[in-house]
C-alpha positions, 0 to 999 in steps of 0.5 A: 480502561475507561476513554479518559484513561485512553485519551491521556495515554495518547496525549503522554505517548505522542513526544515519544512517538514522535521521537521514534518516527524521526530516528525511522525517517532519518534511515532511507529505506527506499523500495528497491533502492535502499537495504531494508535491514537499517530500519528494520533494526531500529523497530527491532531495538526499540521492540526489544527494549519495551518487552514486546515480543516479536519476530522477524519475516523472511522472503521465500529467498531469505530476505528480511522483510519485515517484523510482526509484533504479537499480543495475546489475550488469555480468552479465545477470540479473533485476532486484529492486526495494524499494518505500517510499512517502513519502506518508502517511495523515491526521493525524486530530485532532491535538489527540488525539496526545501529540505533534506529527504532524510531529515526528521526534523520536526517545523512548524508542527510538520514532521519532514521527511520521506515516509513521515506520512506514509507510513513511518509515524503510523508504524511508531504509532502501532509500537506504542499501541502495541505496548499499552495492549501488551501492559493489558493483556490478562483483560483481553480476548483474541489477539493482536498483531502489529506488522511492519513490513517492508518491499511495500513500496515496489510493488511486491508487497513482501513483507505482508506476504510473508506475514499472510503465509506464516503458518503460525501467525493466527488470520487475522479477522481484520487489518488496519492499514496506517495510511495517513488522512484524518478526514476519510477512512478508507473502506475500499478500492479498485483492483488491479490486472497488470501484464507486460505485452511484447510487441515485436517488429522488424529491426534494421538500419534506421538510415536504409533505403527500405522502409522498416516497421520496427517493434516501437511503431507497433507497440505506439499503435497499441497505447494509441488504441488502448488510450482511445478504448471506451470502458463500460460506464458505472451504472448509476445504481453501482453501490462502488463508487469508481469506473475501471481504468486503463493506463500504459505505465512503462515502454522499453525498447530500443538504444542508441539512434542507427538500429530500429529495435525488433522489441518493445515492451509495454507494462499495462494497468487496468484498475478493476471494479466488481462490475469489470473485473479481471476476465474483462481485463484480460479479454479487453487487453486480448481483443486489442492485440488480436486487432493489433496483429491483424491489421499491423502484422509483425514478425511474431505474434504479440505476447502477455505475461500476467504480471499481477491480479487483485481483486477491487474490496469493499467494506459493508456499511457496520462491517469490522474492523472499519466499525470500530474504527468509526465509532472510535472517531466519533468518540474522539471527536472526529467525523471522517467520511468512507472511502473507497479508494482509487488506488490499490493498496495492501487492502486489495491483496488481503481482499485475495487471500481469504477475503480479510476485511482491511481499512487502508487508510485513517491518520493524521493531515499530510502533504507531499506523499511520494512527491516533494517536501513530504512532511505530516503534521502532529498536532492531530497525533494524539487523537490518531493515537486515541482512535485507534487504541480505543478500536483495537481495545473495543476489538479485543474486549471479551463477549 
C-alpha cells in the first residue's frame, strides 16, 4: 500500500473512530470501580461485525479483563502488538466537571469525557488499524496483536498480564502503548518498588493520664524521615535522563477520637533508575526502619510486604518499535521528541518480562488526564491515525 493510499485511509476512518470512541466513553469503566464487561462487549460487538478475529483474556480467577485482536501474515516473522486500555481513572467530583464524565460528546473539535484521552480513542484507533491490516494480510510477514486490556488503571494491570501469560499468544518482538501526546514519543520511564510497612504502637485511651505512643506517632517519624531522605544525584553523564524518587502515597490507621490505634499502615513509592534500583530501594526503606526501631522503639518490630517491583526501561537510539514509530512521524509531518517518562507505565512491566521494547506514549493533544474535564482533541486524528498504521505495515513488510 503505497503512503497516499495510507494518509487517505486515515482521513476516511477518522468519523468512525470517533464514532467508536463516543459509545467507549459513554460506558464508566472505572478501575475498580465499574464491571469491565459493558465496555468490553462493545469492542467485542464491533469486533464481530468487521470479521476480526479475536478472543477474550481471562484472570487467573475468571474475571474478563481484556480481548486480543490477532492478524497473521502468511510469511514467518516477528509479531508487534498495540495496546489500549479501556478502563479509566475516577470521575473525581463530578460536580466540578463542566460536563458530564460519561458524556462523549464531541465540542469545539474536543472529544469529552473520562478516558477520550486515555485511552479510549486509542483503543477505537488500533480497531480500525487492526481492520486495514486484516484486509492486507496475504502481503504481510509476522503478525500483529491489537490488546485492549482493562484492571489498567488499578494498578494490577490484568489484562495485559493475562495477555503476557497466554501460551498461544506468539511474544511479541515490540509493543506500542496508545498513551495520548503528538509532540513526544515516549521511549522509557522510571520503575517502581512498592511496599506497605506496618508501624506498630501502643493503643490506649487518648483521655489517659499516662502518655501512650501510639502506631500513628511512629508511623509520622518514619514519613518524616523518608520526606527528608537525600537520594544519590544523577551523574551529569547518566544517558537516563531522571533521579529516583521516594513518596509516602497512603496511611491507614485508627477510627473514631477516644482510642489511640496500636497500627498504622504506610504504602511507600520508590521510582527507580538504572543507577538506584530495586536493592537500593529495599535497603534505602530497610535502613530507615531499623533507625526507626531503635531510636523509637515500638511493641513489635516494623514489618514490609513488597508490594510491586518493576524495572526503569529505555529504549536505544534506532531501536524497534519506537524507529518505525519516528520514521513514520517524520513521514507524516510531525516531529516529536523521545521521552523518557517519569511515571511507570505498562512499558515498565513488559521491560520485566523478557525485556520487550514498549513505547508508552504517541497520540493526539490532551487536557485533563485523570483530572477534571477530560477531553482529546481530533483534528489531529487522521495523522495519529496515519503514523501508526505506516509503522505497523513497515513492521509487518517481509525482508
Amino acid at each position: 500500500m503505497s503512503k497516499n493510499s495510507v494518509v487517505d485511509q486515515a482521513r476516511g476512518r477518522a468519523a468512525s473512530v470517533v464514532d467508536l470512541a463516543q459509545r467507549l466513553v459513554r460506558v464508566p469503566s472505572r478501575g475498580g470501580l465499574d464491571p469491565y464487561g459493558p465496555v468490553l462487549e462493545v469492542l467485542e460487538e464491533w469486533l464481530s461485525g468487521h470479521g476480526l478475529p479475536h478472543r477474550r483474556l481471562m484472570s487467573p480467577t475468571g474475571d474478563l479483563v481484556g480481548l486480543v485482536v490477532e492478524i497473521a501474515g502468511p510469511a514467518p516473522g516477528a509479531w508487534w502488538a498495540l495496546d489500549a486500555c479501556v478502563d479509566t481513572a475516577p470521575f473525581g467530583d463530578e460536580s466540578a466537571w463542566t460536563f458530564p464524565p460519561t458524556s462523549g460528546d464531541v465540542k469545539d473539535g474536543w472529544l469529552q469525557g473520562r478516558g477520550a484521552a486515555d485511552s479510549k480513542l486509542a483503543a477505537a484507533m488500533f480497531c480500525h488499524i487492526a481492520a486495514d491490516i486484516h484486509a492486507q494480510a496475504s502481503d504481510l510477514a509476522g503478525g500483529l496483536a491489537v490488546l485492549l486490556d482493562v484492571d489498567e488503571h488499578t494498578g494490577g494491570f490484568g489484562g495485559a498480564l493475562s495477555y503476557l501469560a497466554d501460551p498461544d499468544i506468539p511474544v511479541p518482538a515490540g509493543v506500542m502503548i496508545g498513551y495520548p501526546g503528538i509532540d513526544e514519543i515516549v521511549v522509557g520511564g522510571r520503575g517502581l518498588w512498592r511496599a506497605r510497612a506496618s508501624v506498630s504502637g501502643w493503643s490506649g485511651h487518648s483521655g489517659a493520664r499516662r502518655p501512650t505512643t501510639g502506631a500513628i506517632s511512629r508511623a509520622a517519624r518514619l514519613i518524616q524521615a523518608l520526606d527528608n531522605i537525600v537520594l544519590p544525584p544523577r551523574a551529569p553523564d547518566d544517558p537516563f535522563p531522571l533521579s529516583p524518587k521516594v513518596s509516602v502515597t497512603a496511611c491507614h490507621s485508627g477510627e473514631g477520637f477516644s482510642v489511640v490505634p496500636d497500627l498504622c499502615v504506610l504504602n511507600i513509592d520508590v521510582r527507580l533508575t538504572p543507577a538506584f534500583g530495586a536493592d537500593d530501594a529495599r535497603k534505602l526503606v530497610h535502613d530507615m526502619i531499623t533507625a526507626l526501631d531503635r531510636d523509637m522503639p515500638g511493641p513489635r518490630p516494623t514489618s514490609v510486604e513488597v508490594v510491586a517491583e518493576w524495572p526503569p526501561f529505555q529504549l536505544q537510539p534506532g531501536q524497534e518499535p519506537a524507529a518505525a514509530l519516528f520514521r513514520a512521524a517524520k513521514e507524516a509531518g510531525l516531529n516529536p521528541r523521545a521521552k523518557t517518562a517519569g511515571p511507570s507505565n505498562i512499558g515498565n512491566l513488559l521491560a520485566s518480562h523478557g525485556n520487550i521494547p514498549a513505547t508508552a506514549g504517541f497520540g493526539v493533544p490532551y487536557e485533563g488526564l485523570h483530572g477534571l474535564d477530560e477531553r482529546a482533541h481530533l483534528a489531529e486524528l487522521p495523522q495519529v491515525y496515519t503514523v501508526y498504521h505506516q509503522t505497523v505495515l513497515d513492521l509487518l513488510r517481509p525482508a
